[in-house]
Structure formats: C-alpha cells, structure tokens
N, C-alpha and C positions, 0 to 999 in steps of 0.2 A: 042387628043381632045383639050386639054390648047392650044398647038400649032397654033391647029385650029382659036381658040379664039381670041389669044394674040401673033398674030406672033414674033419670036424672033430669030434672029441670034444663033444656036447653032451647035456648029458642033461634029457629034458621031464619035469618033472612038470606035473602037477595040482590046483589047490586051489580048491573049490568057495566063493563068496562069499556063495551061498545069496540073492546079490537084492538084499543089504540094506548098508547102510553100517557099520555092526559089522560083518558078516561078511565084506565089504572087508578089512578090515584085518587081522581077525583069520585071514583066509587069508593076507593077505603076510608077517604078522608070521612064520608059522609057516615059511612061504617064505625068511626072510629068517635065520630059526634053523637050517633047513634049506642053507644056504650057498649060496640063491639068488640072481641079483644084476641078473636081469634078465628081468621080468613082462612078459608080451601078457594085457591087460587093465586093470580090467574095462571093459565093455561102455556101464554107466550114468554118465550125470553124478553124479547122487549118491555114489555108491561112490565114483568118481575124484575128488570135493571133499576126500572123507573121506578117501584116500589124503595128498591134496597137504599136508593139515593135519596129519597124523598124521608124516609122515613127511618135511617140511619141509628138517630137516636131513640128512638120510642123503643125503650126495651122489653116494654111491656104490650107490646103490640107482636102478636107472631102469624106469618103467613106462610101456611103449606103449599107452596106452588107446584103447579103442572108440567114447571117446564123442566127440561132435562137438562138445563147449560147450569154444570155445578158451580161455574164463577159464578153465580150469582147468590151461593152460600155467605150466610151471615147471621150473625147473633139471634136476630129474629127472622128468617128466612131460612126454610127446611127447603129443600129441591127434593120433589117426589114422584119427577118423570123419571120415564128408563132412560138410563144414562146413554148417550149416542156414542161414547167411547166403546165402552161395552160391547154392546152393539156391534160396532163395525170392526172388533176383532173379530167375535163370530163368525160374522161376513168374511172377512178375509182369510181365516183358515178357512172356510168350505172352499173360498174361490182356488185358493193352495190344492186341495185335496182333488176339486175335480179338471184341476191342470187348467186352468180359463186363460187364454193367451189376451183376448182383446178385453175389455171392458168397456161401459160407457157409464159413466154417474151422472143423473138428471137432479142437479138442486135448484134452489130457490137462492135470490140473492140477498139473503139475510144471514144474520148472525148464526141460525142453527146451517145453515145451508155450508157457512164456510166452516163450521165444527164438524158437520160429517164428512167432510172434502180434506181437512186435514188429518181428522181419526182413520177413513181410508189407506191415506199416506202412508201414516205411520204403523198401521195394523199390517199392508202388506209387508212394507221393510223389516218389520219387528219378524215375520215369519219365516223370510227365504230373502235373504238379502242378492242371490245370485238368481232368484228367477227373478225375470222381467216379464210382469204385467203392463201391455199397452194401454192404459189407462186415459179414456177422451172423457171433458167436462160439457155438456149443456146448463148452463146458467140461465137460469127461468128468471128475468124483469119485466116491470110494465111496460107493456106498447111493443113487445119484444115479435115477431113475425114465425110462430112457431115451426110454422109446415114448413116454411123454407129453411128456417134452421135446423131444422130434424131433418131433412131433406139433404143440404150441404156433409152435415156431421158423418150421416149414414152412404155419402157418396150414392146418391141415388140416381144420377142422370151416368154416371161409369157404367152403376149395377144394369141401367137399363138396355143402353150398349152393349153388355156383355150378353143380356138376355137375346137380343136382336140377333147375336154372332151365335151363340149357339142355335137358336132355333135355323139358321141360316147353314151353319154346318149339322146339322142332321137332316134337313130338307134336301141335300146334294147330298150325303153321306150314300152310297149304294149300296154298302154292304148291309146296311137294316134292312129287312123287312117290311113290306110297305103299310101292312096293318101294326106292328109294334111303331113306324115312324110317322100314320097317323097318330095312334097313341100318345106319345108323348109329345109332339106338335098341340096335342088338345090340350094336355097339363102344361104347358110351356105357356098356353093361350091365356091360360088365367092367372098367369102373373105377371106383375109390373115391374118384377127384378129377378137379377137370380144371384143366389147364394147371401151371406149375411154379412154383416159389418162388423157384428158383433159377437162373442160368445155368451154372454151374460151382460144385462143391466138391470143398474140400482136406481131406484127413486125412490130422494128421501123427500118424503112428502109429511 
C-alpha cells in the first residue's frame, strides 16, 4: 500500500537462513555483499542473537526481526514480534479473573520457552500475590517420550483407577435406576479417565 502511494525504487531479495544461527548470518552476510542494507528478519531468537553478535558494529546495517525476545535490541536491531511479556500478563489476569486453581504450561526448551515460563511467573505474582496458582511445566526437547510424559504430568493411570472405582460404585449403587445406571455405565465406557488434571493449559508454541 505505501508503495502504492509513494512509489519507490526498491528491490526484494531473498535469503534463506535455513533455521539455524549459522545460517542467519551467513544469509545476511551474503545480503550485506549483495548491497543490501536493510533485512525483515529472522523470525527466531537464536538467529537474531547470532545476528546482534555478528554484526555488532555495522551500523549501517538494520535488521527488523521477528522475534519477540527484546534482549536482543540494539543499535541496528528493531524486535517487531509481540512481546511474550505482554502477553503473558494478559494471560495471567484472565487466569485471575476466571479463578483457574491448576495450571499446566507446555514449552519448548529454548530461549523463548524459558521467557514465557518466567513472564508467567512473574505476571501471576504481579496480580494476586495471596492466590496460589498450581502451576505444572511440560518441557518439550529432542528425543523427549511425549505420550508418557503427558501421561505421567496428567496422572493418567490414578485418573484411570478412579474411573474403574466409579463405574464399579454405580454398577452396585441400588438406589439408581437401572436404565439411568445403564446410562451412565455407557458414558463412563467411553472414557479412559475421569475428571481433569487441569483447569486450563498454555502452549507456547
């Protein structure tokens, strides 16, 4: 639309960073041989650390990055993701508001993973320092065994137990009715637990 506006000689390239924090650089580097002088990019904290270190002095060099971790602001490095801080006070007045006792946060083990686990923290504290949120972490690494960690975290072989006891006290129970305690013997059937673990969960993905 500006373009539209205000035409202007500008010409887009392209330079793939492949993901990685080498290949950050060594995309801008080629950008920057290239007589380029002004990057939208990259996406990850990593990549844009390895920018900021790499390229330090080049002040004539400016990269609007993606990511949202604002340590990585600098002379030439604008940060133009949504801030995770932000963010996760939001999150934590709603969880205030709608009285959420348990919680679970699902991150990743990298650098934004431990920014929103901290801004968590400190977003609940900052709102109600006397309510206690039960807050449990799932930490997502390589080779990491999900289902039984999601499994363990959510007490699923208790939940399962407990499902077994209940359907086992209503099947004796006499005082129901024998068509409402087929009824609910049927709903009981199709599930593999009972009750939750959790009141709300986050994943910062």
């Amino acid at each position: 639309y500006s373009l539209i506006r205000k035409p202007m000689d500008i010409n887009f390239k392209i330079y793939d960073t492949k993901g990685t924090e080498n290949g950050a650089v060594q995309a801008a580097t080629k950008g920057k041989k290239d007589g380029v002088k002004t990057f939208v990019g990259p996406i990850f904290s990593d990549e844009t650390r390895a920018l900021k270190d790499f390229f330090y002095n080049e002040k004539n060099l400016v990269f609007f990055s993606l990511s949202p971790d604002i340590s990585n602001v600098s002379d030439n490095i604008i940060v133009s993701g949504q801030n995770p801080e932000d963010q996760m006070i939001c999150i934590s007045e709603n969880l205030m508001e709608r009285e959420i006792n348990n919680l679970l946060l699902i991150h990743h083990n990298d650098r934004y993973g431990e920014i929103v686990k901290n801004s968590l923290n400190q977003g609940i504290s900052n709102f109600d320092a006397q309510k206690k949120i039960n807050t449990s972490f799932l930490k997502i690494y390589e080779n990491l065994d999900l289902n039984n960690e999601i499994k363990s975290i959510s007490q699923f072989e208790k939940r399962k137990k407990n499902l077994k006891k209940k359907k086992l006290q209503i099947s004796k129970n006499k005082d129901i009715p024998a068509d409402e305690k087929k009824k609910e013997l049927k709903r009981l059937d199709r599930q593999l637990t009972i009750d939750v673990p959790f009141d709300a969960v986050i994943i910062a993905s």
